[in-house]
CHARMM internal coordinates of N, CA and C (Angstrom, degrees):
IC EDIT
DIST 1 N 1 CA 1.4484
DIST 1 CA 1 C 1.5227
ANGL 1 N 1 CA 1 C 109.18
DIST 1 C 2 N 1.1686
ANGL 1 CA 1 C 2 N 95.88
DIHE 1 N 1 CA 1 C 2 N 155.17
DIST 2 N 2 CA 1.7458
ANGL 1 C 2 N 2 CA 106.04
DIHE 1 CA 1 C 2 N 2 CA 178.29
DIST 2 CA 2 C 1.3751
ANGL 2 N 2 CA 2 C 108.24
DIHE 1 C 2 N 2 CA 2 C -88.71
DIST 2 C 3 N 1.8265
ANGL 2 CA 2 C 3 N 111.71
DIHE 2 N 2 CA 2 C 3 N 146.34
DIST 3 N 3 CA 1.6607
ANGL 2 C 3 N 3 CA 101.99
DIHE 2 CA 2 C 3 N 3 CA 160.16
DIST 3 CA 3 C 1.2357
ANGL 3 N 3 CA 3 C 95.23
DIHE 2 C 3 N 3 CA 3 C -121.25
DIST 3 C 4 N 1.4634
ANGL 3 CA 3 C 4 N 97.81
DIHE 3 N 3 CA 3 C 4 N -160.13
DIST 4 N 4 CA 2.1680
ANGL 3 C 4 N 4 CA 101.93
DIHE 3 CA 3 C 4 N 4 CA 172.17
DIST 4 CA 4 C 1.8557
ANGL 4 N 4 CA 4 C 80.72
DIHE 3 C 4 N 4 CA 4 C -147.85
DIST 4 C 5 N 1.6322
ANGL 4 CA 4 C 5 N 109.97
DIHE 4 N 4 CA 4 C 5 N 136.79
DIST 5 N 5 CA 0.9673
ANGL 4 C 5 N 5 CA 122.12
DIHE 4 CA 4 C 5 N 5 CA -177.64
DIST 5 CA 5 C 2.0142
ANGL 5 N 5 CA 5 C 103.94
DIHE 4 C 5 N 5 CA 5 C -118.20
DIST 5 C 6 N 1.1620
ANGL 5 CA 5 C 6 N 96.58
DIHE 5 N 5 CA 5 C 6 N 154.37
DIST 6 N 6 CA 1.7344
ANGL 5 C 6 N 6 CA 92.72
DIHE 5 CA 5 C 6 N 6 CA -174.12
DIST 6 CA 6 C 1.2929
ANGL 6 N 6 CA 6 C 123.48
DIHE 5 C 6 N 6 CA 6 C -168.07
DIST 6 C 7 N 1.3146
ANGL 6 CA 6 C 7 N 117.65
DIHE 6 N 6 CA 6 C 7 N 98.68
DIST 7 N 7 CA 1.5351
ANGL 6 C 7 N 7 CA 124.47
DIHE 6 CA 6 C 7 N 7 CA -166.89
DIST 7 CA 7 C 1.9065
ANGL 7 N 7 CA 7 C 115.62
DIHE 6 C 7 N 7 CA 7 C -91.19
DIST 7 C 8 N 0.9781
ANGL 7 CA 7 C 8 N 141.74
DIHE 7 N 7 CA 7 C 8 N 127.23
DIST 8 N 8 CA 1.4745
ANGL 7 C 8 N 8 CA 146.61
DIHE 7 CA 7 C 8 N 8 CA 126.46
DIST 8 CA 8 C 0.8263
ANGL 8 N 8 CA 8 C 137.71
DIHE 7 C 8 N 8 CA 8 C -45.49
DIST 8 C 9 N 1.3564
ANGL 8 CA 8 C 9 N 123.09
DIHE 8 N 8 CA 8 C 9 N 134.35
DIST 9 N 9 CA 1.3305
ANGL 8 C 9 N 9 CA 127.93
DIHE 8 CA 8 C 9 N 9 CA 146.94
DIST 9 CA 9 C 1.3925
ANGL 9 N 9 CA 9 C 117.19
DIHE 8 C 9 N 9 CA 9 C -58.44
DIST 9 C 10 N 1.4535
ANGL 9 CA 9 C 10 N 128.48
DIHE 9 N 9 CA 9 C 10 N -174.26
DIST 10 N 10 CA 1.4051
ANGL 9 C 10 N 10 CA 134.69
DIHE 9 CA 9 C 10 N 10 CA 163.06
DIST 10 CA 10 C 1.4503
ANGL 10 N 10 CA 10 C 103.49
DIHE 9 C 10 N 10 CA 10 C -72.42
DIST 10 C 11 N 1.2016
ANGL 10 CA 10 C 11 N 133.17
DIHE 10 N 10 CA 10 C 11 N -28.86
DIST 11 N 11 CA 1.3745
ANGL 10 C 11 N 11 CA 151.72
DIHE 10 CA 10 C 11 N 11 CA 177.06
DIST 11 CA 11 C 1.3626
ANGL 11 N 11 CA 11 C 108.05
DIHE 10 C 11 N 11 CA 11 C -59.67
DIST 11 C 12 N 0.9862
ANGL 11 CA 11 C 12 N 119.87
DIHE 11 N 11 CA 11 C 12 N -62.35
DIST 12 N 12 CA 1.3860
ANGL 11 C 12 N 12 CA 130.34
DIHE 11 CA 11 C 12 N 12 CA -174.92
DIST 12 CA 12 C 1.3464
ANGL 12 N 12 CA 12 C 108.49
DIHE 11 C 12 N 12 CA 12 C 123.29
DIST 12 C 13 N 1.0371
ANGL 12 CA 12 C 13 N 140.03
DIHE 12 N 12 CA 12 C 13 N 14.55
DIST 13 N 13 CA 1.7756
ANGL 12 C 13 N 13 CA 149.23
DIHE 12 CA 12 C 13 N 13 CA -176.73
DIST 13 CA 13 C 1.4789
ANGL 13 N 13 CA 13 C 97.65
DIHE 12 C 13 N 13 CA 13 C -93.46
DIST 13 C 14 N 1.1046
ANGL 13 CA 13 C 14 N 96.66
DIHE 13 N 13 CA 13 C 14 N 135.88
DIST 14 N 14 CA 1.8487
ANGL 13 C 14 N 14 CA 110.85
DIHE 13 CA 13 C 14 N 14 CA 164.19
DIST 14 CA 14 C 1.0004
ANGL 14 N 14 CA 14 C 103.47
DIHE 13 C 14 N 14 CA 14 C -61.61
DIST 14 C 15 N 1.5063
ANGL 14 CA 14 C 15 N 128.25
DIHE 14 N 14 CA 14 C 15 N 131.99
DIST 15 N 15 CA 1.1532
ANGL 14 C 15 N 15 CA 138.62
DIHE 14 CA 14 C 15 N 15 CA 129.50
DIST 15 CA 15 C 2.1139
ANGL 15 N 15 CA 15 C 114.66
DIHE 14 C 15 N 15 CA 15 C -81.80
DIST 15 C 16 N 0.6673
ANGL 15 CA 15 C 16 N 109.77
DIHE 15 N 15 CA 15 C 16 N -8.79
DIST 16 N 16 CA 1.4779
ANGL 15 C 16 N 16 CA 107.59
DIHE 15 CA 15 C 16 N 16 CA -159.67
DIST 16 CA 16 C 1.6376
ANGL 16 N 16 CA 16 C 115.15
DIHE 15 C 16 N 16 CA 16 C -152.68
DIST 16 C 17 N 1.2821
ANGL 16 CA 16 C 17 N 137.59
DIHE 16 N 16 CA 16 C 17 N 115.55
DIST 17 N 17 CA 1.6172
ANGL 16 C 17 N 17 CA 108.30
DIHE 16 CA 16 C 17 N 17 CA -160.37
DIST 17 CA 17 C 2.4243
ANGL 17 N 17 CA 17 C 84.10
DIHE 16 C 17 N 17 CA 17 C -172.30
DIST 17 C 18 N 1.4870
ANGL 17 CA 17 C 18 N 84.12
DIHE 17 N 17 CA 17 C 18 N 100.35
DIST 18 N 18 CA 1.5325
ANGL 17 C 18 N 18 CA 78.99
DIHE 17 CA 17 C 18 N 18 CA -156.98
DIST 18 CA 18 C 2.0044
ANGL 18 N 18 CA 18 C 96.28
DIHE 17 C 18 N 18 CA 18 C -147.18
DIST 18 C 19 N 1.4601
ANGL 18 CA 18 C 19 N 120.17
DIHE 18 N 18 CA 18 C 19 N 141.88
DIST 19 N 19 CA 1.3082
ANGL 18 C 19 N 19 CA 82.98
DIHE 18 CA 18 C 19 N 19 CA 163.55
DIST 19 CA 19 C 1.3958
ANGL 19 N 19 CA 19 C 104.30
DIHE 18 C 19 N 19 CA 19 C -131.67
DIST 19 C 20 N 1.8153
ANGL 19 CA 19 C 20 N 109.06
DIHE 19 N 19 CA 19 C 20 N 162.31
DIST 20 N 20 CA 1.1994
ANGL 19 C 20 N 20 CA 137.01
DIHE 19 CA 19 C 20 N 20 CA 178.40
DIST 20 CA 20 C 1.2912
ANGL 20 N 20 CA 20 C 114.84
DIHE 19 C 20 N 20 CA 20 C -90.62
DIST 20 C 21 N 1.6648
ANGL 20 CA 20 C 21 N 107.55
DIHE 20 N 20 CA 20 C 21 N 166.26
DIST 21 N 21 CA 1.4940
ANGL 20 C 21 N 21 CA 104.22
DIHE 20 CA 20 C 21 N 21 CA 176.43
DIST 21 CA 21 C 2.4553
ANGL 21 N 21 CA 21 C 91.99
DIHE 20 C 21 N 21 CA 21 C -139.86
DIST 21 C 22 N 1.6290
ANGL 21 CA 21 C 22 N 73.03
DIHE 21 N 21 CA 21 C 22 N 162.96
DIST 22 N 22 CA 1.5009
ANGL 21 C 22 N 22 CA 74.53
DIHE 21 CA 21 C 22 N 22 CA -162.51
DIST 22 CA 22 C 1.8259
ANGL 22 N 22 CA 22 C 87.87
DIHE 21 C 22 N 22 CA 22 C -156.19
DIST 22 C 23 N 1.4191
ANGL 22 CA 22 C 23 N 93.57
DIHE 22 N 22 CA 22 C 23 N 164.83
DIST 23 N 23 CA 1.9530
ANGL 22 C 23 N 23 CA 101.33
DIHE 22 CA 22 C 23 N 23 CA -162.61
DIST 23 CA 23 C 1.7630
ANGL 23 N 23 CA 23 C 100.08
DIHE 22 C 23 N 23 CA 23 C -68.23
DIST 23 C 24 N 1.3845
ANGL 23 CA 23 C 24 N 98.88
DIHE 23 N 23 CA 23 C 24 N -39.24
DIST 24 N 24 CA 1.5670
ANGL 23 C 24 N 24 CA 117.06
DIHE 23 CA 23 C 24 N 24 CA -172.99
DIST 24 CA 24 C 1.2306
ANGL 24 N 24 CA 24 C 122.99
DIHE 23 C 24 N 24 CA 24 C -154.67
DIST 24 C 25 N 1.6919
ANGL 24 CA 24 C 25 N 136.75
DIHE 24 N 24 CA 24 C 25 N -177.42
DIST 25 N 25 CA 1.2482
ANGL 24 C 25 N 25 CA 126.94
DIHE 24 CA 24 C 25 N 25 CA -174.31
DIST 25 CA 25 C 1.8197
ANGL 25 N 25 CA 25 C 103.23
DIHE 24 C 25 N 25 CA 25 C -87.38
DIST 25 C 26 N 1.0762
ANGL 25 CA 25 C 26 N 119.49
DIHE 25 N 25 CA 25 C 26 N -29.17
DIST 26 N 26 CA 1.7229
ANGL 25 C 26 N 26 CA 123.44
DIHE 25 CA 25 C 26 N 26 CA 151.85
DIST 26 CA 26 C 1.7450
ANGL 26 N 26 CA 26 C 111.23
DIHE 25 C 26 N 26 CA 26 C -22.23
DIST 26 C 27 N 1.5871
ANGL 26 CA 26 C 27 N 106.23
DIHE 26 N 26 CA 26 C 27 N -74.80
DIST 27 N 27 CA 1.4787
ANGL 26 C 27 N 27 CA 104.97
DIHE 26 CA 26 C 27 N 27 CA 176.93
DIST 27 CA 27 C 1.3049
ANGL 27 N 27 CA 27 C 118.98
DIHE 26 C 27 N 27 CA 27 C -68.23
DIST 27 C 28 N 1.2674
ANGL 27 CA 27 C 28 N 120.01
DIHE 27 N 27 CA 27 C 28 N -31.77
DIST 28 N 28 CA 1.5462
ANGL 27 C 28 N 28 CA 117.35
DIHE 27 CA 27 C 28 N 28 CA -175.22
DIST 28 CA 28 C 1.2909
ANGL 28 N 28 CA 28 C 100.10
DIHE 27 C 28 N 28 CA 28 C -45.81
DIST 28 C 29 N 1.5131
ANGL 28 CA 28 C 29 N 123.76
DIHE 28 N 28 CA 28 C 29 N -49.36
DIST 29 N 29 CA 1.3648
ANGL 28 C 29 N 29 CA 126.86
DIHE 28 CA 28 C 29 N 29 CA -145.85
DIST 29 CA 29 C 1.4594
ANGL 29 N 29 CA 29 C 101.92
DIHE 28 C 29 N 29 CA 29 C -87.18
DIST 29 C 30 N 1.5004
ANGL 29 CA 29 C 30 N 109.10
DIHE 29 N 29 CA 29 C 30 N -41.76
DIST 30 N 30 CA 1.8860
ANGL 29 C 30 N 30 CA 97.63
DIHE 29 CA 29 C 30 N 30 CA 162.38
DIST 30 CA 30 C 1.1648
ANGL 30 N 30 CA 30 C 133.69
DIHE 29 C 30 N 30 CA 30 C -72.54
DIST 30 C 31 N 1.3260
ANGL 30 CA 30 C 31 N 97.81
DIHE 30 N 30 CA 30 C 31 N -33.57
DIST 31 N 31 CA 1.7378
ANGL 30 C 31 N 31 CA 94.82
DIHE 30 CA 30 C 31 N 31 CA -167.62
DIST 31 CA 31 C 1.2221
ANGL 31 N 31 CA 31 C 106.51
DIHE 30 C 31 N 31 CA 31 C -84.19
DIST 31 C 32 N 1.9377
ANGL 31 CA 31 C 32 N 124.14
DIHE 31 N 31 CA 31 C 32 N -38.40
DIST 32 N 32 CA 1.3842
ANGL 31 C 32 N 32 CA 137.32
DIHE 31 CA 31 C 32 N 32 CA 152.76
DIST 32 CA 32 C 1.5300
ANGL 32 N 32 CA 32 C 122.57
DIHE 31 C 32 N 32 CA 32 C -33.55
DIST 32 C 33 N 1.1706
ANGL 32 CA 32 C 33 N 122.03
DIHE 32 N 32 CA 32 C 33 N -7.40
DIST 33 N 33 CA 1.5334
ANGL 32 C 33 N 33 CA 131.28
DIHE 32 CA 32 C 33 N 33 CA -177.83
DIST 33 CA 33 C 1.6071
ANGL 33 N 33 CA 33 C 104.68
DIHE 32 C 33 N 33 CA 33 C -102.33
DIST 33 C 34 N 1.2506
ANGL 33 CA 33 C 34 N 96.91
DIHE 33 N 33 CA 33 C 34 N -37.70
DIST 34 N 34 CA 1.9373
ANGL 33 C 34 N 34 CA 115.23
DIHE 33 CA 33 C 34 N 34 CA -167.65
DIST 34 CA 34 C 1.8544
ANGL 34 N 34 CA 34 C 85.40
DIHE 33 C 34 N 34 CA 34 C -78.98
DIST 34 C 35 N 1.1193
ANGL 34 CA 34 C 35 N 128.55
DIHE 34 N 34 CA 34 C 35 N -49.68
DIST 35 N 35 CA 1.4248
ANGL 34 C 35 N 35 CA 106.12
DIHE 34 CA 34 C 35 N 35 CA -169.80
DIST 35 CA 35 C 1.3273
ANGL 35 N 35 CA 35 C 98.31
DIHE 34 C 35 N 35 CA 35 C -90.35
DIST 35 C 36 N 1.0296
ANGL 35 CA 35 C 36 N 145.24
DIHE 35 N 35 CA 35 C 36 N -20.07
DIST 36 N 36 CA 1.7772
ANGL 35 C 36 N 36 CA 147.79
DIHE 35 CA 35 C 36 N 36 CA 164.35
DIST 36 CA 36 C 1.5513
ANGL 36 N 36 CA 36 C 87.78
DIHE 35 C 36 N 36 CA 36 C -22.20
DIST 36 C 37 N 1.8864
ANGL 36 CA 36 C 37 N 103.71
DIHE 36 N 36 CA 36 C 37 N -72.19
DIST 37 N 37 CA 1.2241
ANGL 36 C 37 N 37 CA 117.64
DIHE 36 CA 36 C 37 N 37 CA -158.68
DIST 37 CA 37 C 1.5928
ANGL 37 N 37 CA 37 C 107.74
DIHE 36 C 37 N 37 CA 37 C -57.54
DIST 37 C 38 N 1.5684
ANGL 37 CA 37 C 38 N 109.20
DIHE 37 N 37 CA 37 C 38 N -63.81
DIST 38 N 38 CA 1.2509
ANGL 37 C 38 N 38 CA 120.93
DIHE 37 CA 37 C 38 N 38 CA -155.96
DIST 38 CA 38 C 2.4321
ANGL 38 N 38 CA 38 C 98.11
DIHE 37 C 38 N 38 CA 38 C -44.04
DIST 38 C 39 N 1.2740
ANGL 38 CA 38 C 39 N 94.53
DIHE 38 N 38 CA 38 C 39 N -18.01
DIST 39 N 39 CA 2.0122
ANGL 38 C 39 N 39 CA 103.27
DIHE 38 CA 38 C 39 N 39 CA -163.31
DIST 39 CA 39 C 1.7885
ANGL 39 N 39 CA 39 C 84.50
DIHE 38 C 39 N 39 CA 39 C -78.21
DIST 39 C 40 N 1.3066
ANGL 39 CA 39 C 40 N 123.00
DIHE 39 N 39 CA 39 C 40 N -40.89
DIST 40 N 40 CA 1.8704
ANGL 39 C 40 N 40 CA 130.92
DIHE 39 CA 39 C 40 N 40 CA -179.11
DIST 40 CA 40 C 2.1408
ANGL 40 N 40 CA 40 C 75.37
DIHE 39 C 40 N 40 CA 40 C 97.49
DIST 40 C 41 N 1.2028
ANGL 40 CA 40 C 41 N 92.67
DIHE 40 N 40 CA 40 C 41 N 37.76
DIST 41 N 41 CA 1.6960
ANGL 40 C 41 N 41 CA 89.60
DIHE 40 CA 40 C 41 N 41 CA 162.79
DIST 41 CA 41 C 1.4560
ANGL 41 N 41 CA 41 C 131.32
DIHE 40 C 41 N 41 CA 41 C -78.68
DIST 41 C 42 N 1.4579
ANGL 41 CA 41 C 42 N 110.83
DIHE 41 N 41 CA 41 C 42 N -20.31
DIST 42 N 42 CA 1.4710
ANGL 41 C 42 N 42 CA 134.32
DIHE 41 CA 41 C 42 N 42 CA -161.21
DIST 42 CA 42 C 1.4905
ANGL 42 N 42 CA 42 C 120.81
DIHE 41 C 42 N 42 CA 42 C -53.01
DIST 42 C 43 N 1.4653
ANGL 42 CA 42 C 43 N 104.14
DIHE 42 N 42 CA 42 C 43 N -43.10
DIST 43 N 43 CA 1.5132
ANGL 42 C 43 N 43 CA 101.00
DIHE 42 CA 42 C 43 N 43 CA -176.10
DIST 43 CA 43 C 1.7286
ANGL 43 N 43 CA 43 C 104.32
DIHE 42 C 43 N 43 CA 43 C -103.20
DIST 43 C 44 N 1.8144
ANGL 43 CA 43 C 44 N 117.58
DIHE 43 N 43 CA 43 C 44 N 26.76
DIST 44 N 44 CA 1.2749
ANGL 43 C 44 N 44 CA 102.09
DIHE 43 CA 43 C 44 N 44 CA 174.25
DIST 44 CA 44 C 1.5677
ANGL 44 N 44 CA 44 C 93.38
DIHE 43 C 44 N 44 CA 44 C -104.84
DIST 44 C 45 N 1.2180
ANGL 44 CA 44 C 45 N 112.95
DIHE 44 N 44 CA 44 C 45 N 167.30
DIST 45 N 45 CA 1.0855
ANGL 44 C 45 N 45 CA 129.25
DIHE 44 CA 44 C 45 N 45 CA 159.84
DIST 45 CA 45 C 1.4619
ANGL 45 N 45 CA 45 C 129.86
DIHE 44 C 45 N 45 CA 45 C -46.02
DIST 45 C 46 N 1.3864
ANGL 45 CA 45 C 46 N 133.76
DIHE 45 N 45 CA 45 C 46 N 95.41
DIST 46 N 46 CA 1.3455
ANGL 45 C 46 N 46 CA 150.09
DIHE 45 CA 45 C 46 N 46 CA -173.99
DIST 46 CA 46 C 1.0069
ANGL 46 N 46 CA 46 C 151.09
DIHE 45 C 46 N 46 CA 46 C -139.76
DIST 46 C 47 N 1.4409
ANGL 46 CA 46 C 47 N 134.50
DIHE 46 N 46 CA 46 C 47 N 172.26
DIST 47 N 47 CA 1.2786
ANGL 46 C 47 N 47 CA 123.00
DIHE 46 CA 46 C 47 N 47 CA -164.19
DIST 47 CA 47 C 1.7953
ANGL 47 N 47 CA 47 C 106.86
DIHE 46 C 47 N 47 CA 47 C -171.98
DIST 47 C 48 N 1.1742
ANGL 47 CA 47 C 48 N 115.56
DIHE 47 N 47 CA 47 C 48 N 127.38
DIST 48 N 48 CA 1.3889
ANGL 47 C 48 N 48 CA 128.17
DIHE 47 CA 47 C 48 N 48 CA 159.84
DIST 48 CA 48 C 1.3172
ANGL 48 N 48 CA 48 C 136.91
DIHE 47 C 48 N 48 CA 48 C -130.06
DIST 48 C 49 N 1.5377
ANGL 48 CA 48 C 49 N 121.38
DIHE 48 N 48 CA 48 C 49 N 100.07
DIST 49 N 49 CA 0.8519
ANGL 48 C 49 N 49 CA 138.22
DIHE 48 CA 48 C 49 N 49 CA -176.75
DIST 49 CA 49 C 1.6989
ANGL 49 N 49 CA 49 C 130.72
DIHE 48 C 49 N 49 CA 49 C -84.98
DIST 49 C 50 N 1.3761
ANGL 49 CA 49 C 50 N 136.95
DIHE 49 N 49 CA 49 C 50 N 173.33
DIST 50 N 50 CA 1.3792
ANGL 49 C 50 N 50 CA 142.94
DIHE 49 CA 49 C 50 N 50 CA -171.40
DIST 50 CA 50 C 1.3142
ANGL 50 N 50 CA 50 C 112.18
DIHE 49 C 50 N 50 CA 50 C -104.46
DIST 50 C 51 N 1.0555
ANGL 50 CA 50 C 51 N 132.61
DIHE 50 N 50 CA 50 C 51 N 138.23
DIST 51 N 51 CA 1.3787
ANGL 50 C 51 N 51 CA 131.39
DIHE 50 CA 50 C 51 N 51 CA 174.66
DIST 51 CA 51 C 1.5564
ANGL 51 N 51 CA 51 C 139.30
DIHE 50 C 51 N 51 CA 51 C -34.40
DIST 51 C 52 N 1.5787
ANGL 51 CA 51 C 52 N 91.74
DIHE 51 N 51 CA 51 C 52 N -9.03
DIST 52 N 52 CA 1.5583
ANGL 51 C 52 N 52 CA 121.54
DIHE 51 CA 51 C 52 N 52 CA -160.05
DIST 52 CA 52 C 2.0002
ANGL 52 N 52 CA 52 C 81.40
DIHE 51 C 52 N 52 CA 52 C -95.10
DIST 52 C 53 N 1.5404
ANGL 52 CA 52 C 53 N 114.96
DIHE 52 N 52 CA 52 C 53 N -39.66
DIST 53 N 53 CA 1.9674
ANGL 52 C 53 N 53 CA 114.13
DIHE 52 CA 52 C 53 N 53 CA -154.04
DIST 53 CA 53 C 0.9414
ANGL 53 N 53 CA 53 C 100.93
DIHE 52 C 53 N 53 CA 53 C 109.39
DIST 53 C 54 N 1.4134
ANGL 53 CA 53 C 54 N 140.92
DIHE 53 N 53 CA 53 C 54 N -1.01
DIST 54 N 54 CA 1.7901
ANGL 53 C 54 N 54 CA 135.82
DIHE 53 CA 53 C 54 N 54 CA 179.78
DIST 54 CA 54 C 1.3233
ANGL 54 N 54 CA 54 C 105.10
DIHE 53 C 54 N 54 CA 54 C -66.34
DIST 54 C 55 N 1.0140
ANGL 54 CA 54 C 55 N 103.62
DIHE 54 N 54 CA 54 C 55 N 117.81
DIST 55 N 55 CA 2.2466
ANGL 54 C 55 N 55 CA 104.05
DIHE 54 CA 54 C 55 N 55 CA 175.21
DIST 55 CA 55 C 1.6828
ANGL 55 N 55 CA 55 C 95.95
DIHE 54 C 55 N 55 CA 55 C -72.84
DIST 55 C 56 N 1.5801
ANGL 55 CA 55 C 56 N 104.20
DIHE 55 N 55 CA 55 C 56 N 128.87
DIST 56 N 56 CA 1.4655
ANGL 55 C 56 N 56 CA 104.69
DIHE 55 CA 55 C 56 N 56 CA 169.19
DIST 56 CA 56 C 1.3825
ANGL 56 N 56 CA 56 C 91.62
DIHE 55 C 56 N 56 CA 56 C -110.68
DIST 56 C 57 N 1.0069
ANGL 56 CA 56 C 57 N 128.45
DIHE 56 N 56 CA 56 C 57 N -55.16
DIST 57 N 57 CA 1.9963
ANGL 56 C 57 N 57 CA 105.22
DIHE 56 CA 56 C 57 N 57 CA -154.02
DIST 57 CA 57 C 1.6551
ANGL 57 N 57 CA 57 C 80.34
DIHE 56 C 57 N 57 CA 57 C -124.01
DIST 57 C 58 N 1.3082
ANGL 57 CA 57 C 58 N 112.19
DIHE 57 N 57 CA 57 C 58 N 155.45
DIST 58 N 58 CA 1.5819
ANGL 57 C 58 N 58 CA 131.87
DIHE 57 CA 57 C 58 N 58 CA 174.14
DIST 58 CA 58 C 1.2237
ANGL 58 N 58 CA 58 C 115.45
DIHE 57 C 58 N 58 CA 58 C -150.66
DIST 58 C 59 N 1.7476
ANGL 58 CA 58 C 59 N 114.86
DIHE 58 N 58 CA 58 C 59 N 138.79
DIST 59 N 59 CA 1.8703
ANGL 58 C 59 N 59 CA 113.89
DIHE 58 CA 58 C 59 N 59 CA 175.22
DIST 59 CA 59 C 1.2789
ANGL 59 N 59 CA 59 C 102.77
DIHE 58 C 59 N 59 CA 59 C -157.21
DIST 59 C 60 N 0.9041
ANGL 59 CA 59 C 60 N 109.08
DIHE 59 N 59 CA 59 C 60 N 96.13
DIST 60 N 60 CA 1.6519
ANGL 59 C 60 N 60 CA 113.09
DIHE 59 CA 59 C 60 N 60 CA 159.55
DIST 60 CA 60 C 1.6430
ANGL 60 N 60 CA 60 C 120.51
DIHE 59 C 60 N 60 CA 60 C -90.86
END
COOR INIT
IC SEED 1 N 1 CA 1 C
IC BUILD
């Protein structure tokens, strides 16, 4: 499955705007957290969603 991944600034400018693929919305949300982290994406503002618009992981 497809996601759409998408990071902010405090600004509101993309830093990050890319999409992933993952078995299901289960992995998106783990394994999608582990590369969140592994990018030092974690404490920006984000969001990755499913092809469907389902918000899986969110951080503002």
């Amino acid at each position: 499955m497809k996601f759409r991944f998408t990071a902010f600034q405090p600004t509101g400018e993309v830093i990050l705007d890319e999409d992933w693929e993952f078995e299901n919305d289960h992995e998106a949300k783990t394994a999608g957290a582990e590369k969140i982290a592994s990018l030092e994406l974690s404490e920006a503002t984000h969001r990755l969603v499913n092809s469907e618009g389902k918000l899986i992981l969110f951080h503002s």
